[in-house]
C-alpha positions in Angstrom: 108.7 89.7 145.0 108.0 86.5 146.6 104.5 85.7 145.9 102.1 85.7 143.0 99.9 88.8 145.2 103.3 90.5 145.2 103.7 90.3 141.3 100.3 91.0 140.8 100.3 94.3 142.6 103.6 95.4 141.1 102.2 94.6 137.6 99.0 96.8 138.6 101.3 100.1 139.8 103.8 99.4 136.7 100.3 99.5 134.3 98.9 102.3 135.7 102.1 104.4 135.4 103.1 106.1 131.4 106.2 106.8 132.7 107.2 102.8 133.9 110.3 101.5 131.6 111.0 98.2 129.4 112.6 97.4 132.2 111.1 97.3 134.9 108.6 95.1 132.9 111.4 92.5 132.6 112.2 92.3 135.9 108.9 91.6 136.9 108.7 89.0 134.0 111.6 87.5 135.2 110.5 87.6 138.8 107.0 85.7 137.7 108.9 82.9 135.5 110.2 82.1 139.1 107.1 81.3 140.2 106.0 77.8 140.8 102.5 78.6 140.9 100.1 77.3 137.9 98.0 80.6 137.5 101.2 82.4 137.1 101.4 81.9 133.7 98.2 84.0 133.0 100.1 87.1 134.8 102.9 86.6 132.9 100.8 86.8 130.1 99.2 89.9 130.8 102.5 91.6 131.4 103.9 90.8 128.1 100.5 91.8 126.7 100.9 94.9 128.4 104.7 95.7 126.6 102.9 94.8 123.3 100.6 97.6 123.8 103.0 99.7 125.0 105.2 99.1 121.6 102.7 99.1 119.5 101.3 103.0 120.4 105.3 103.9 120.2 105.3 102.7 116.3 107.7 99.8 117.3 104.8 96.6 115.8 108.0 94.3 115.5 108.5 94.5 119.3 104.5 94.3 119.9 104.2 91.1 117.7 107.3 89.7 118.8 105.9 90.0 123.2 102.4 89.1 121.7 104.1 85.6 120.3 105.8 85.2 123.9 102.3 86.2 125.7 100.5 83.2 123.7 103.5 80.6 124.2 102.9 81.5 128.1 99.2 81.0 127.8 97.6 80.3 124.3 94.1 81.4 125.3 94.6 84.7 126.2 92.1 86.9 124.0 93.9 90.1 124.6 97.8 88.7 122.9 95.2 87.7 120.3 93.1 90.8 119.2 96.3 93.1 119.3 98.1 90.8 117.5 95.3 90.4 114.7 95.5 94.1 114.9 99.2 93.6 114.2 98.8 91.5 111.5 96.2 93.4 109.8 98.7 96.2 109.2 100.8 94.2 107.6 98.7 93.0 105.1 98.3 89.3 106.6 94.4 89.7 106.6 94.1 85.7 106.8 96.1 85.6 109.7 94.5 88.4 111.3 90.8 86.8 110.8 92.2 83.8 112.3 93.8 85.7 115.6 90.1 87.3 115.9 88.1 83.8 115.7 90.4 82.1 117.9 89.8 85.1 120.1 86.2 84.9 120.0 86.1 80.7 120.4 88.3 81.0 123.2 86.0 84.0 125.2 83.0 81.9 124.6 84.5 78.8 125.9 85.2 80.7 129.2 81.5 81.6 129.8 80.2 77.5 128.1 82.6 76.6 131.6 80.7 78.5 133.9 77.0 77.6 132.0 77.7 73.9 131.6 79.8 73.8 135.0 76.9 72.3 137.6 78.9 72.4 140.6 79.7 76.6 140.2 75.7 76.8 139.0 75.2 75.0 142.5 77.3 77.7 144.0 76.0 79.8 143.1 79.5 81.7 141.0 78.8 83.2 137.9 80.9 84.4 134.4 81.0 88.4 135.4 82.3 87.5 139.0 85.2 85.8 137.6 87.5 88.9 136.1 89.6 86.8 134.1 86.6 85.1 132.1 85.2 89.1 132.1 88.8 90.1 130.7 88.5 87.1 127.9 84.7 88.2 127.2 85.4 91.7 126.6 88.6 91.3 124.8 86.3 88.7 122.5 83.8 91.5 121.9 86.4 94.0 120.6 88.0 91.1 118.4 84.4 90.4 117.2 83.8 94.1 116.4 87.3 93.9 114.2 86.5 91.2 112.5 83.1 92.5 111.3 84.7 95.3 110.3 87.3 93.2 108.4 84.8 91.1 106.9 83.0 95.0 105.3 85.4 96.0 104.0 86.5 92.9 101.9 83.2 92.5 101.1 82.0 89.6 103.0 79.0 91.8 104.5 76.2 88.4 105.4 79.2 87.1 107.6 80.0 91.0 108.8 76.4 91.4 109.9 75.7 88.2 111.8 78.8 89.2 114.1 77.0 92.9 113.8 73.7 91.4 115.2 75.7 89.4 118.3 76.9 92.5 119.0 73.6 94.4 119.2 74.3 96.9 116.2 71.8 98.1 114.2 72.9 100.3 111.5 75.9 100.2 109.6 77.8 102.3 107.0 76.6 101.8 103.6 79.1 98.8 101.7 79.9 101.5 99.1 81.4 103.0 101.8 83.1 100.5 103.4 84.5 98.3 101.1 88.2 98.0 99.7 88.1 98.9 96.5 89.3 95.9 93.9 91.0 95.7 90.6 87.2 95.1 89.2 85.7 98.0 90.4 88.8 100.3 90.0 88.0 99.3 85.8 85.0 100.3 85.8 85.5 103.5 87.1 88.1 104.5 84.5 85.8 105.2 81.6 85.0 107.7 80.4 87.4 110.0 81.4 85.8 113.1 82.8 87.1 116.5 83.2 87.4 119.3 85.6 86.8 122.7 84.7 88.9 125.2 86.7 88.8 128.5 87.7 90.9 130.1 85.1 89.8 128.4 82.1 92.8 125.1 82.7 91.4 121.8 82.3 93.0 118.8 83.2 91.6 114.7 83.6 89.8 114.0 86.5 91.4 111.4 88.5 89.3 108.6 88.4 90.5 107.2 91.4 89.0 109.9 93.5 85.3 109.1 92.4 83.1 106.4 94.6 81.2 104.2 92.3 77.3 104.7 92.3 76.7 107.8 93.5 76.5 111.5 91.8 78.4 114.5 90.9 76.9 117.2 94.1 77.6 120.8 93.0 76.2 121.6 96.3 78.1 119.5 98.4 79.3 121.0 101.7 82.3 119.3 101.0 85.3 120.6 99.1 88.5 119.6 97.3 91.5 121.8 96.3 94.3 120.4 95.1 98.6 122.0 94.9 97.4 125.3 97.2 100.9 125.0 98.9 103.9 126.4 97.4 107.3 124.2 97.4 108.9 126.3 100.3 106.2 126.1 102.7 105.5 122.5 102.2 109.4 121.5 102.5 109.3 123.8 106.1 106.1 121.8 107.3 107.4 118.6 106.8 110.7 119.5 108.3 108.4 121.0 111.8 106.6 117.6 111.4 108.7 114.4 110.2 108.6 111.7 112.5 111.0 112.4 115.2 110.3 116.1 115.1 110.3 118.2 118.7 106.0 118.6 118.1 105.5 114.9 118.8 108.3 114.3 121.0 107.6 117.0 123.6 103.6 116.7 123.4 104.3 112.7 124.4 102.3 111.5 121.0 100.3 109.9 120.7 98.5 111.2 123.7 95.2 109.7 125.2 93.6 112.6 124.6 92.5 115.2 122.6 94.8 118.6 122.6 94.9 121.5 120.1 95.9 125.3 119.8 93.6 128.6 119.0 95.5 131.5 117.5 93.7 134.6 117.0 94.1 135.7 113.0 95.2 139.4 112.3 92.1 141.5 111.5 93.8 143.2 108.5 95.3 141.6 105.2 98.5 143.7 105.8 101.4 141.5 105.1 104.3 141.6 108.1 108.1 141.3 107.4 108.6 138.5 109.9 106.2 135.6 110.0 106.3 132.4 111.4 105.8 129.2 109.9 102.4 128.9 110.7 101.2 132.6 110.0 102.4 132.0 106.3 99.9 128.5 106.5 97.3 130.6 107.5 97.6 133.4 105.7 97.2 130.7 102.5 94.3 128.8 103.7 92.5 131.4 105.0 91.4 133.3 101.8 90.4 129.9 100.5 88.6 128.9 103.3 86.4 132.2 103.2 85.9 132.0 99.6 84.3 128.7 99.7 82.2 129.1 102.8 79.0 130.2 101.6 78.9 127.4 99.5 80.0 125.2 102.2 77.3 126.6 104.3 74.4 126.8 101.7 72.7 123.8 103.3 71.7 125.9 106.9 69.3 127.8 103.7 65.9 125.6 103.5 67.6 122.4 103.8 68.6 123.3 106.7 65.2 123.8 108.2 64.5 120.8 107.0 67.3 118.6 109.3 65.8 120.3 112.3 63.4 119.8 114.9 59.7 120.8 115.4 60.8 123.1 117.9 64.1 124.3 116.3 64.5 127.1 114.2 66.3 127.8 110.5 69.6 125.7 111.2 69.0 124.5 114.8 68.2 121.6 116.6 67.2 121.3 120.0 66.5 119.0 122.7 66.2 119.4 126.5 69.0 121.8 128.0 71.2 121.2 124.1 70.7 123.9 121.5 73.3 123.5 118.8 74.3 126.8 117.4 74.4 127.3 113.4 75.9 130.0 111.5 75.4 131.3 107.6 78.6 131.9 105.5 77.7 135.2 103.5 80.4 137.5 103.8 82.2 135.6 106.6 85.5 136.9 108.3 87.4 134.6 109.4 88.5 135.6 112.9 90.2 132.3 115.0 92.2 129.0 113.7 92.1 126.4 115.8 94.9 123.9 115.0 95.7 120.3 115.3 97.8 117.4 113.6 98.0 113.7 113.8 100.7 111.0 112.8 99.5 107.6 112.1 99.9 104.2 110.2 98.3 104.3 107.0 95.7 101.8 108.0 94.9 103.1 111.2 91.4 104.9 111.0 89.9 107.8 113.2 86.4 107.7 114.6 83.7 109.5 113.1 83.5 112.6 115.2 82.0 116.1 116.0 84.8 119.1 115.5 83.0 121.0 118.4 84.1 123.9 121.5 84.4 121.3 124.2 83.6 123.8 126.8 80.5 124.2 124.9 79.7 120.4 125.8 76.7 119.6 128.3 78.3 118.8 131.5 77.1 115.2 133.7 74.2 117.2 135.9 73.8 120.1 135.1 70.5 121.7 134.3 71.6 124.4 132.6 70.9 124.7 128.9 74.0 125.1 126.7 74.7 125.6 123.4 77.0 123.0 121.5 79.2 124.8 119.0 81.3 123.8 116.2 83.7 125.7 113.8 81.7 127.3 110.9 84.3 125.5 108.8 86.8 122.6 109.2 89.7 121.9 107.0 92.2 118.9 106.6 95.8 119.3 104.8 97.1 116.3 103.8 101.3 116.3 104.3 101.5 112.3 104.7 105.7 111.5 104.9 107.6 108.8 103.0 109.0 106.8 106.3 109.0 107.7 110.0 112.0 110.7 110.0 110.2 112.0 106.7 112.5 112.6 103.3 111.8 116.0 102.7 112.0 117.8 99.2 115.3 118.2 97.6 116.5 121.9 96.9 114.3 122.2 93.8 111.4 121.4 95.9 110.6 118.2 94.4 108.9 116.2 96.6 110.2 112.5 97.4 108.6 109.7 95.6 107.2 107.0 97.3 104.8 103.7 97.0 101.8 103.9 97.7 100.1 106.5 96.4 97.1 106.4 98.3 98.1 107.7 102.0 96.0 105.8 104.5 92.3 105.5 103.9 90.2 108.3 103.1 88.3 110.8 104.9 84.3 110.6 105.1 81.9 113.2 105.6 78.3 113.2 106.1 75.3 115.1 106.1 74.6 114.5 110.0 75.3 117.4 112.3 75.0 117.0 116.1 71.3 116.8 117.6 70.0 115.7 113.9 69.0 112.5 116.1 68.9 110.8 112.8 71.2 109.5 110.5 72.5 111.0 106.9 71.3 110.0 104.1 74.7 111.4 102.6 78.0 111.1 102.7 81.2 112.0 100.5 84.6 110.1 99.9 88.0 112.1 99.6 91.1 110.0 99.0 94.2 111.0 100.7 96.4 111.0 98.6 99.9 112.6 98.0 99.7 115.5 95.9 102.1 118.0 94.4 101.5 121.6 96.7 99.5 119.4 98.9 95.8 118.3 99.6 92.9 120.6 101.1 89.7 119.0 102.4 86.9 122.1 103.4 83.5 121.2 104.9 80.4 122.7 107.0 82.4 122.0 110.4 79.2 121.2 112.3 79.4 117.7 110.0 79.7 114.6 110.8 83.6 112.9 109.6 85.7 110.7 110.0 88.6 108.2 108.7 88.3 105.0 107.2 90.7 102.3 108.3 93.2 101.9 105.3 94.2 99.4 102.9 97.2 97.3 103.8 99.7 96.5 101.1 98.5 93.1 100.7 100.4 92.3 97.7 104.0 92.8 99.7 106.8 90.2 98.4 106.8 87.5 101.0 110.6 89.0 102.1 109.1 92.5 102.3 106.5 90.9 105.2 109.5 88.9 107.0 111.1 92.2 106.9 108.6 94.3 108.5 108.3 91.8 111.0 112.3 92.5 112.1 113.5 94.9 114.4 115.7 95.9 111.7 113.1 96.9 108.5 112.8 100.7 108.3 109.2 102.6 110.1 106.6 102.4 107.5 105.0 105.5 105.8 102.5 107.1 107.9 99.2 109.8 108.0 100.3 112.9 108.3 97.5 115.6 108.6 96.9 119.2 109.9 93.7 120.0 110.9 92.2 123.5 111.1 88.6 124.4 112.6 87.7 128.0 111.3 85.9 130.5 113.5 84.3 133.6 112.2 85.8 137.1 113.7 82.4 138.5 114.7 81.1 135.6 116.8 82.5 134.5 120.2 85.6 132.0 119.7 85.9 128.8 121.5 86.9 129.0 125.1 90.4 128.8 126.1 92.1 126.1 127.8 93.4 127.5 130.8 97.1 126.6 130.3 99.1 125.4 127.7 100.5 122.2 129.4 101.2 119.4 130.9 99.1 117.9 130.5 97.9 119.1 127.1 94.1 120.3 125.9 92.1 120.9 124.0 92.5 125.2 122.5 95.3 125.9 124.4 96.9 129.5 123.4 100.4 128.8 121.8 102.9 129.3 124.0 104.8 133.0 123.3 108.0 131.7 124.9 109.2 127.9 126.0 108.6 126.5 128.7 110.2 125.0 131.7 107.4 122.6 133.0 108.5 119.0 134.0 106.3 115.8 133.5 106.8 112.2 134.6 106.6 111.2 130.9 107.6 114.2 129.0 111.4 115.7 129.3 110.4 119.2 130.0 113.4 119.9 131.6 115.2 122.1 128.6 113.5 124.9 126.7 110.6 123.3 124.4 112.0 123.2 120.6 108.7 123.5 118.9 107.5 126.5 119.2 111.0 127.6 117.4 110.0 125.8 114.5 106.4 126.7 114.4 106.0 129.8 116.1 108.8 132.1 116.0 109.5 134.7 113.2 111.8 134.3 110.8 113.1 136.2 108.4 111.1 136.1 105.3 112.1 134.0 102.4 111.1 135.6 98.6 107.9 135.8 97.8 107.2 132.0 96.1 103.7 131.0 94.9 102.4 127.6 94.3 103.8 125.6 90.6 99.7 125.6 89.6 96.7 127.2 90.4 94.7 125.7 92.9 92.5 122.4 91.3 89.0 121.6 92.6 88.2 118.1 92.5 85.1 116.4 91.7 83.4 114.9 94.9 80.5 112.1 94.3 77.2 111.5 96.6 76.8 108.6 98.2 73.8 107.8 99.2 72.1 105.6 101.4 75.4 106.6 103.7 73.5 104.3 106.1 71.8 101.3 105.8 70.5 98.3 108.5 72.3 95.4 109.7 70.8 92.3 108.6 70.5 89.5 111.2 68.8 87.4 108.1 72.2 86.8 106.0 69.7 86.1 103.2 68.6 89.9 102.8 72.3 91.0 101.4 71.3 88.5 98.7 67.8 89.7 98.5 68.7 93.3 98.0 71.4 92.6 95.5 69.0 91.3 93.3 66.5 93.8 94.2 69.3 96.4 93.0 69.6 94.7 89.7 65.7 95.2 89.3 65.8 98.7 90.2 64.0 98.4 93.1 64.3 101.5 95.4 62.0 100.1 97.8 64.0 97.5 98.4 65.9 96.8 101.9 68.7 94.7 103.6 66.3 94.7 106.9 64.6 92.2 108.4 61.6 91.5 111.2 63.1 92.0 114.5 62.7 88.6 115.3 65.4 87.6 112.6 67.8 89.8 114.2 68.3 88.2 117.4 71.3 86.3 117.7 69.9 83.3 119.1 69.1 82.9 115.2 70.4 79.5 113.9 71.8 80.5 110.4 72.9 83.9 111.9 75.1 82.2 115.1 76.1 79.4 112.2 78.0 82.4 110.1 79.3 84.2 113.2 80.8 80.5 114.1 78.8 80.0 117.9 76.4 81.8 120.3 76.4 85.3 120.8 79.2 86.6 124.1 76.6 87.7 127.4 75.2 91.1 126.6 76.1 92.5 129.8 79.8 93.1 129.0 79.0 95.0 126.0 78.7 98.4 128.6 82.3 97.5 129.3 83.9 97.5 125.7 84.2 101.0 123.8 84.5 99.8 120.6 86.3 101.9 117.9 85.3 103.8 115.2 81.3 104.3 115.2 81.2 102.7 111.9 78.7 100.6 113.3 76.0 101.9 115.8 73.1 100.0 117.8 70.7 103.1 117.5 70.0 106.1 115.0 70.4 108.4 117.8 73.6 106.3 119.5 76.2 109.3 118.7 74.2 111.8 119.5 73.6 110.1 123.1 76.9 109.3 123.1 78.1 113.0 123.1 75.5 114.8 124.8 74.0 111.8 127.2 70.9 110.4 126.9 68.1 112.9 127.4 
C-alpha cells in the first residue's frame, strides 16, 4: 500500500469485515505511519478507533482505552477516540474524566462546522459542513457524546445542565429524575425508616429490603409488575451458571455479543407429568412456569376497564389501533401456558438496555405493505437474574453456597412502564426492580405487552485509586457482569410466535433449538466441530434427587412511580421552579416551558450546554441509545411501527 487511497480502501474492506484480525489492523497502521502525507494522521486515527471498538464489544476496555489514547496522540480532535473513551471511563467510575472526554467532544464537532460558517472563501464556494464527511463524522460523533453527557448529567442529578443539552438535541420528554437519578448516601437514609414488612404466602415474614423501594412513589397491589425472590433451588442455579459463565460454549459459538437480536421457542409439554430425563432447561421451565401462570391474572388485570381506558376511540377492551396496526391483547384467567421463548444477555454492570417492546417480530408491519397486521407480544415476560462474580463465573461450592462478591447491586435496575405499543402516549407509571444477587435467584414477571427496559448502572466510583490503575492494565481480572435470562410466555390455546426459519448462522430471532449439533461454518464463528451448547442446555441427563429451593418463594414490594415522564425544560429556571412548587404541594405545577424558551438558540440555555446547538440535519444520522429521552410522545411507537 503505497498511497493514502490505497490505505483508505484497505481500512474500509478491513471495517466492514467481523471476521478481520488485530493484525491485519497493525499492518495497515504500520503501513499509514509510513506515510508522509499530512491527512494521514486522521486515517490512522480512525483505524485505531476502529480496534478500540472492536476491544471494547470483546470485554477487553484496557485494550480499547489503551488504542483510544494512541488514536488522540495521532489526532487530538477526533470526536469518535473521545466519546468511546468517555464511555470507557464512565465504567470505570472516572465520571469527571468521562464529562470531560464528552465536552471536548462536543467543542471540537462544533468548531468543525464555526470553520465552514465563519470560512468566507468556502461560503464563496459554495462548500458546505454536510459535504465534508470528516466534519459530518466529528458532528455526529459530537451528537452521541452530547446525548451521553445529558444522560450523565440525570443521573447525578444535574438535570438544568442535562436539559439544555436535551433541548440542542431536539428532545422533548424525558424519564422522570426519580427515575433516573443515582441514588446517594442522603436519599438511601431516608428510605431506611421505618422498616416495613412483607407478608408471605405461608404466614413467614421477613424485613423488606429497603433498598428495593424508589422514594416518592406508592405501594401498587395492582401492579402488573412482580417480584419473587430464592424460586431456584441450589442445584439448578450451580448448573446455569456453569451453561453460562463467561467463556461458556453459548456465547462463544453464537459470536456474542451479536448485532442483533436472536432467541429460541420451545414448545412446553401439555401435561404436568414429570419425565425421568430432563434437560437443563426443561427443569427451568418446569419451575417458572407454574409461577408464571399463577401470577398472570394479576399481571393481566389491567386489559379489565383500565384497559379500555389506554385505548383508542376506535379500539376495543385492550386494543389499540391505527391504520394497517392492531395490537393484539389477551386476559390471564385460567391461562395455560403453551410456548417459552428464551433469551440471555451478558453485560458490564453499567451498561444499560433500551427500553423496548418484547413482541413476535414476524408480527411487525413490514416497509410498504398495505396489509393490516396484528403486533403481538407474549402475554407475560419474565427476567431471572443469574449475574456472575468475574468473567469465567465462580460457581457455588458443593454445598451450594453461592460465591460472595462486592457489589451487591448487579448492574442497574430494570424499569417497567405502563405504556404498551400503539398507546401513542406516554405512561404515567413506571416501576423500579433492583438487580440484585439473591440467594435461589431473582424473578421479574410483568404484562409482556409493556414497555421496559435497563437503566445504565452505577460505576464503583469509590474504587481505591490502585484498584482504577489496575483496571486500566491488561493484567487486572474481567469485572463482574449482567447476567440475565429472559423468558416471553405464550399461552397454549393462542397461535405462538412464528418460527425462524433456521437455527443459524446467522442467528434470529425464535429459532427452534437445535435437536442435534450442527456442522455449519461462519466467517466469524468456528462451526467447524459439533456445537457444545446444546449439550449443556439441551440434552437429557440423568436426573439428579429431587431438591427444592432453601425458602419459599418471597414477593417483594414494588413502589409507583409516577409522573414516569416528564418535559424537558429548555428554561433551566423551571427545574428550580418546580422544586419549590413540590415543596408547596403543587400538583399543577410543571418543569415546561413556552415553546419559544425551548429553542436552543436560547442564551442561558446554549450558556449551560457550553456553545450553539450541532446543525439539526445530522441528528437523522445518529441512533442514539437507550430511548430515555424522546423528541415526541408518540417517537417509539413511530419508531417501531413507522410513522402512519
Amino acid at each position: 500500500m503505497a498511497s493514502l487511497e490505497e490505505c483508505a480502501s484497505e481500512f474500509k474492506r478491513l471495517a466492514a469485515e467481523p471476521g478481520s484480525t488485530a493484525e491485519d489492523f497493525a499492518t495497515l497502521d504500520a503501513a499509514i505511519e509510513e506515510l508522509e502525507e499530512p491527512t494521514s494522521v486522521m486515517l490512522l486515527a480512525d483505524v485505531r478507533v476502529e480496534v478500540a471498538r472492536r476491544a471494547e464489544r470483546a470485554g477487553r476496555p484496557a485494550e480499547a482505552l489503551a488504542e483510544c489514547n494512541r488514536a488522540l496522540k495521532s489526532w487530538p480532535e477526533n470526536c469518535d477516540a473521545l466519546l468511546l473513551r468517555g464511555s470507557l471511563r464512565r465504567a470505570l467510575g472516572e465520571l469527571e474524566l468521562a464529562e470531560s472526554d464528552w465536552l471536548v467532544a462536543l467543542d471540537h464537532a462544533r468548531a468543525a462546522v464555526a470553520d465552514y460558517v465563519g470560512d468566507e472563501e468556502e461560503e464563496e464556494e459554495g462548500e458546505d459542513w454536510e459535504e465534508d464527511p470528516v466534519c459530518r463524522s466529528q458532528v455526529c460523533a459530537g451528537l452521541a457524546a452530547q446525548h451521553e453527557l445529558a444522560l450523565l448529567l440525570s443521573q447525578l442529578g444535574r438535570h438544568a445542565e442535562a436539559d439544555a443539552h436535551l433541548t440542542q438535541l431536539g428532545m422533548e420528554f424525558k424519564l422522570s429524575p426519580a427515575l433516573m437519578e443515582w441514588p446517594t448516601a442522603k436519599s438511601q437514609a431516608a428510605k431506611a425508616e421505618p422498616l416495613k414488612t412483607v407478608v408471605l404466602a405461608k404466614g413467614q415474614k421477613r424485613p423488606l429490603d429497603t433498598m428495593e423501594l424508589c422514594g416518592g412513589g406508592d405501594i401498587d397491589a395492582d401492579a402488573p409488575v412482580a417480584v419473587l425472590d430464592g424460586i431456584l433451588s441450589d442445584s439448578l442455579i450451580r448448573r446455569l451458571l456453569e451453561a453460562f459463565k463467561g467463556d461458556a460454549p453459548f456465547w462463544t459459538e453464537h459470536g456474542y455479543p451479536t448485532g442483533h437480536f436472536f432467541s429460541y421457542l420451545r414448545q412446553l409439554p401439555a401435561s404436568d407429568e414429570a419425565e425421568c430425563r430432563k434437560s437443563l432447561m426443561d427443569e427451568l421451565m418446569e419451575t417458572l412456569r407454574p409461577l408464571v401462570e399463577e401470577r398472570t391474572p394479576q399481571l393481566l388485570a389491567g386489559w379489565g376497564a383500565k384497559g379500555a381506558a389506554k385505548g383508542s376511540a376506535k379500539g376495543g377492551k385492550g386494543k389499540r389501533e391505527q391504520p394497517n396496526t392492531e395490537v393484539a391483547s389477551v386476559t390471564g384467567e385460567g391461562m395455560r401456558m403453551g410456548w417459552a421463548e428464551w433469551w440471555c444477555h451478558s453485560r458490564p454492570l453499567d451498561g444499560g438496555h433500551q427500553l423496548h417492546f418484547d413482541l413476535d417480530e414476524a408480527s411487525l408491519p413490514q416497509p410498504g405493505s398495505k396489509r393490516k397486521s396484528t403486533v403481538r407480544s407474549p402475554a407475560v415476560s419474565t427476567i431471572l437474574y443469574l449475574s456472575l462474580p468475574d468473567s469465567k463465573g465462580d460457581l457455588p461450592d458443593s454445598k451450594g453456597d453461592l460465591p460472595e462478591f462486592s457489589p451487591a447491586e448487579l448492574g442497574g435496575p430494570t424499569v417497567v412502564l405502563d405504556q404498551r405499543l400503539g398507546d401513542r402516549k406516554l405512561a404515567e407509571r413506571a416501576w423500579l426492580v433492583p438487580s440484585r444477587r439473591v440467594h435461589g435467584g431473582r424473578l421479574c414477571l410483568f404484562d409482556g405487552s409493556l414497555l421496559h427496559g435497563v437503566l445504565p448502572g452505577k460505576p464503583q466510583i469509590a474504587r481505591e485509586k490502585s484498584a482504577v490503575a489496575a483496571a486500566a492494565t491488561a493484567a487486572a481480572p474481567a469485572p463482574p457482569r449482567r447476567l440475565t435470562l429472559m423468558i416471553g410466555w405464550w399461552p397454549a390455546d393462542e397461535k405462538p410466535p412464528k418460527a425462524a426459519r433456521s437455527n443459524g448462522p446467522p442467528f434470529a430471532p425464535c429459532m427452534r433449538e437445535p435437536s442435534a449439533p450442527k456442522g455449519a461454518k461462519s466467517k466469524n464463528i468456528d462451526f467447524s466441530r459439533e456445537a457444545l451448547w446444546p449439550t449443556q442446555l439441551l440434552a437429557s441427563q440423568s436426573p439428579e434427587p429431587a431438591e427444592e429451593p432453601a425458602t419459599a418463594p418471597l414477593a417483594v414490594q414494588l413502589q409507583r412511580l409516577s409522573p414516569a415522564w416528564v418535559q424537558v425544560s429548555g428554561d433551566p429556571a423551571g427545574d428550580a421552579r418546580a422544586d419549590a412548587a413540590g415543596k408547596r404541594g403543587d400538583d399543577t405545577a410543571t418543569t415546561s416551558c413556552p415553546a419559544t424558551n425551548r429553542l436552543s438558540a436560547n442564551a442561558t440555555c446554549d450558556s449551560l450546554a457550553g456553545g450553539l446547538a450541532l446543525p439539526a440535519d445530522a441528528l437523522e444520522e445518529v441512533n442514539f441509545f437507550g430511548r430515555w429521552f424522546i423528541p415526541s410522545a408518540e417517537a417509539i411507537d413511530e419508531e417501531i411501527l413507522g410513522a402512519v
